[in-house]
C-alpha positions in Angstrom: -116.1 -31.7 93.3 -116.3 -35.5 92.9 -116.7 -38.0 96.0 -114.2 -41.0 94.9 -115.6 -44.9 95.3 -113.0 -47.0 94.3 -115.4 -48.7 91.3 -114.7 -44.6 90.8 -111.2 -44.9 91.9 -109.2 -45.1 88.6 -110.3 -41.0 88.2 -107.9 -40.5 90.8 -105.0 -42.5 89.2 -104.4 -40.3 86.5 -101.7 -38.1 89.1 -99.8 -41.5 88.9 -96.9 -42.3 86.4 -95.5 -45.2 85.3 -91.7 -43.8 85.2 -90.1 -43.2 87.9 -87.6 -40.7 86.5 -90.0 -38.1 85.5 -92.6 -35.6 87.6 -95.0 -33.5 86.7 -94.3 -29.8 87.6 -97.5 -28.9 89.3 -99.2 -27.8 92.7 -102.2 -29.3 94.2 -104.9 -26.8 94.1 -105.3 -26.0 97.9 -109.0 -25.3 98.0 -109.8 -29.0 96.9 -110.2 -30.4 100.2 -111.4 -33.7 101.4 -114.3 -33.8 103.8 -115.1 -37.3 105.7 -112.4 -39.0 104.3 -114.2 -40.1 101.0 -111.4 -38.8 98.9 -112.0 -35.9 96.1 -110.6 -34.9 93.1 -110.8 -31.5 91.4 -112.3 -30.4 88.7 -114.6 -33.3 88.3 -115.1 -32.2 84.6 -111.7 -31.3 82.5 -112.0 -28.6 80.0 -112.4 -29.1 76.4 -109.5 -28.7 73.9 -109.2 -27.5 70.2 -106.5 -29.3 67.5 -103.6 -27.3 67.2 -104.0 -25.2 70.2 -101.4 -25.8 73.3 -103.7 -27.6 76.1 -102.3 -27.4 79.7 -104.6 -28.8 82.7 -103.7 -29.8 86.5 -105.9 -31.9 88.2 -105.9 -32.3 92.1 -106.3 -35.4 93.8 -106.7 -36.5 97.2 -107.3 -40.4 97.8 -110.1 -41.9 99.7 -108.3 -44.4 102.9 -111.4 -47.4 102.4 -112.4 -48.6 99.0 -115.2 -51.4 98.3 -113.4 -54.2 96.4 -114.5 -57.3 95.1 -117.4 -56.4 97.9 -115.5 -56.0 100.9 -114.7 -52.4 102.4 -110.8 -52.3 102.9 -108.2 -50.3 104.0 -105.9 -48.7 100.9 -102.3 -48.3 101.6 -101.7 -46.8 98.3 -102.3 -47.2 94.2 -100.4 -47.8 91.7 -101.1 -47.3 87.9 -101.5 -49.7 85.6 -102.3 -48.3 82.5 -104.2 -45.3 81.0 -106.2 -45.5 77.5 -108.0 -43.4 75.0 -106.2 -40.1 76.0 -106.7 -37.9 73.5 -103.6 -38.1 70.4 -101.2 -35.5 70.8 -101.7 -35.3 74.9 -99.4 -36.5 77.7 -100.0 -36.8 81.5 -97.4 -36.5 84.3 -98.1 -36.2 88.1 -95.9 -35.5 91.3 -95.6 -38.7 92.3 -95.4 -42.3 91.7 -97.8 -43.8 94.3 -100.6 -42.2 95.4 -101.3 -42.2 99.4 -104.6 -41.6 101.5 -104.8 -38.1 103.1 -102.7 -36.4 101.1 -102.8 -33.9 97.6 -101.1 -34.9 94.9 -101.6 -33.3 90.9 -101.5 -34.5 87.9 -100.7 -32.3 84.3 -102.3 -33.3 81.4 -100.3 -31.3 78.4 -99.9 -31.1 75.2 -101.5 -30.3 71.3 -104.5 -32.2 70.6 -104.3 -33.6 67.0 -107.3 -35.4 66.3 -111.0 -34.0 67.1 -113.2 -36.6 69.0 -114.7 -37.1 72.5 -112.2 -38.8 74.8 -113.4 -41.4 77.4 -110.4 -41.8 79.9 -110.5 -45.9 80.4 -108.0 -46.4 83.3 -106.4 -49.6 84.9 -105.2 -49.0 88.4 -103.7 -51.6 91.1 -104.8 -51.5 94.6 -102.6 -52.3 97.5 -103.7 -53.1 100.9 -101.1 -53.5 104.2 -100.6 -57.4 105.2 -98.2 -58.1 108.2 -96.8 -54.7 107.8 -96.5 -55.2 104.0 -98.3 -53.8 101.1 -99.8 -55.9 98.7 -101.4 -56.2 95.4 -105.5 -56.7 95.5 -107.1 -57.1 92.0 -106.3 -54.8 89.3 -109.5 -52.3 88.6 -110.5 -51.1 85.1 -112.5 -48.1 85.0 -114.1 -46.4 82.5 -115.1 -43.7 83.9 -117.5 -40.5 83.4 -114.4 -38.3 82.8 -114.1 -37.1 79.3 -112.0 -34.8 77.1 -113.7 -33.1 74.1 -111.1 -32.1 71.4 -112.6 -29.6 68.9 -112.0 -28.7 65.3 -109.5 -25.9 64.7 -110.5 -22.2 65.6 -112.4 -20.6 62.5 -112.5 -24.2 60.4 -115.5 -25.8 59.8 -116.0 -29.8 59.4 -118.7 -31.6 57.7 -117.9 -35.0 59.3 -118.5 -33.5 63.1 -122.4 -33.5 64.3 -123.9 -29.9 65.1 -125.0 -32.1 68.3 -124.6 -35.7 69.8 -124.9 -37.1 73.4 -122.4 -38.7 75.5 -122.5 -41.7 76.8 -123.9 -41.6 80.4 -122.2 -42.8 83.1 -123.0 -44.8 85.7 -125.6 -46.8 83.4 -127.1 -48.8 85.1 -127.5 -46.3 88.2 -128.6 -46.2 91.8 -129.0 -42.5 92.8 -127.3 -40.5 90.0 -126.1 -40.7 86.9 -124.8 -37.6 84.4 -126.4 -37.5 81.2 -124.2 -35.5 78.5 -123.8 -33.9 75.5 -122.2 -31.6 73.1 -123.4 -29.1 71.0 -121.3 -26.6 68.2 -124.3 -24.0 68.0 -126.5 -21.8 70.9 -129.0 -24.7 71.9 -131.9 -24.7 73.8 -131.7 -28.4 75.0 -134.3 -30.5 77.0 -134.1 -33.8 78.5 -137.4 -35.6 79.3 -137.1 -39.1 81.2 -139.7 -41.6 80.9 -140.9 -44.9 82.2 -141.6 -47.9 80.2 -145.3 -47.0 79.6 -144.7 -43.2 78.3 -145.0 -41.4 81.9 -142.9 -38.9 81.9 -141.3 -38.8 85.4 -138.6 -35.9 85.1 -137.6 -32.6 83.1 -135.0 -30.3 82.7 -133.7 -27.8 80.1 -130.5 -26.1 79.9 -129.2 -22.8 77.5 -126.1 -24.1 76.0 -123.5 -22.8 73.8 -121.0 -24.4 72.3 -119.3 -27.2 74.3 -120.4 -30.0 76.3 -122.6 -30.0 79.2 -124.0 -32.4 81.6 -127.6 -33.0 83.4 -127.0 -34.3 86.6 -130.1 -36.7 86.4 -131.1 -37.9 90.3 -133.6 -40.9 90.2 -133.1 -41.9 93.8 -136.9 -41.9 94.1 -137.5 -43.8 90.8 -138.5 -47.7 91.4 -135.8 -50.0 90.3 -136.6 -50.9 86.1 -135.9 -49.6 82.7 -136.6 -45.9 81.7 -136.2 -44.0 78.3 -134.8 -40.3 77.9 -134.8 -37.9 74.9 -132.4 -35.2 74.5 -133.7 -32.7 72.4 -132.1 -29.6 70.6 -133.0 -27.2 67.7 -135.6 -30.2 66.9 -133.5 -32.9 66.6 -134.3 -35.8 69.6 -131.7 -38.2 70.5 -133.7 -41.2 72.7 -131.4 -43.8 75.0 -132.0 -46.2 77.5 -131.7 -45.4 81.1 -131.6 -48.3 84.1 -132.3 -48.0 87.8 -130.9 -50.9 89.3 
């Protein structure tokens, strides 16, 4: 489950078209529910696909009713969608409705045969509207690139030179304030460690996971880490990836 912020908020657009002559045939998944009125969507991380292979996903949303924009905490009457890029080639998304209301479930399908093998970082562009004397109107358009992804593998049973045994993802949010999520991808059974440390070599966290092939995410929380710079290493089968982390 993923709590929805509106710097978040594009996630949640994918359920909403730009035709108005076409819907998605899908169901809301009835156990994503929305406690406290921050909104949720469901999964928070989409399934990975493979080129050539048929890939079929519904996603449920359910929108928040308050959003922080521009720094002011407003009232949503509903979102609109500008624009989606960087979905994988070969995919398409349709969704069960064309505006997307607080309170209520709406789904999204995201079909199709993946063509190309790469990781995917959905970069969406959503409009905002808030009620005026009874009216809805526009706010300021929000770009989001967000934290989910779509990893498209190689075909079943063929083997490419040009794709890493292992690489990390980018993590998102970067800076961070409480958590971030730290991923990566591996093709082989991995044994993979990440180690954060602060700007003079202390190390200040650890975690290791068992990870077969796919892509995984450590769910990093620094809430008790003083505001700075910090460096982490992601280490598999001897190879260590190092990046730079910020607690803002």
């Amino acid at each position: 489950m993923k709590k929805i912020l509106l710097s978040l908020f594009a996630v949640a657009s994918l359920l909403v078209m730009q035709s108005n002559t076409s819907y998605a045939q899908c169901t809301p998944n009835a156990s994503c529910t929305d406690v406290g009125d921050p909104g949720e969507i469901c999964p928070d991380t989409l399934p990975d696909g493979i080129i050539g292979v048929q890939y079929n996903q519904v996603v449920t949303i359910i929108p928040p009713g308050t959003a922080d924009i521009n720094g002011s905490t407003v009232t949503i009457h509903h979102i609109t969608l500008d624009n989606v890029e960087n979905i994988p080639n070969g995919l398409t998304y349709t969704a069960n409705a064309t505006e997307m209301y607080p309170g209520t479930s709406y789904c999204v399908l995201i079909s199709g045969t993946p063509t190309v093998s790469d990781t995917f970082r959905l970069k969406i562009y959503v409009m905002p509207y808030i009620e005026v004397m009874g009216t809805p109107v526009a706010t300021t358009q929000q770009i989001d690139s967000t934290s989910l992804y779509i990893y498209v593998a190689e075909s079943q049973g063929i083997e490419n030179n040009s794709l890493k045994n292992f690489e990390v993802l980018e993590t998102y949010p970067n800076p961070f304030s409480f958590n971030t999520k730290i991923g990566f991808y591996t093709k082989v059974n991995s044994k993979v460690s990440l180690d954060v440390f602060d700007v003079v070599g202390n190390k200040v966290y650890n975690e290791k996971i068992n990870a077969i092939y796919g892509k995984y995410y450590f769910n990093f929380t620094g809430e008790n880490l003083q505001k700075g710079v910090y460096i982490y290493n992601v280490t598999a089968n001897n190879k260590v990836i190092s990046k730079r982390l910020v607690k803002q």
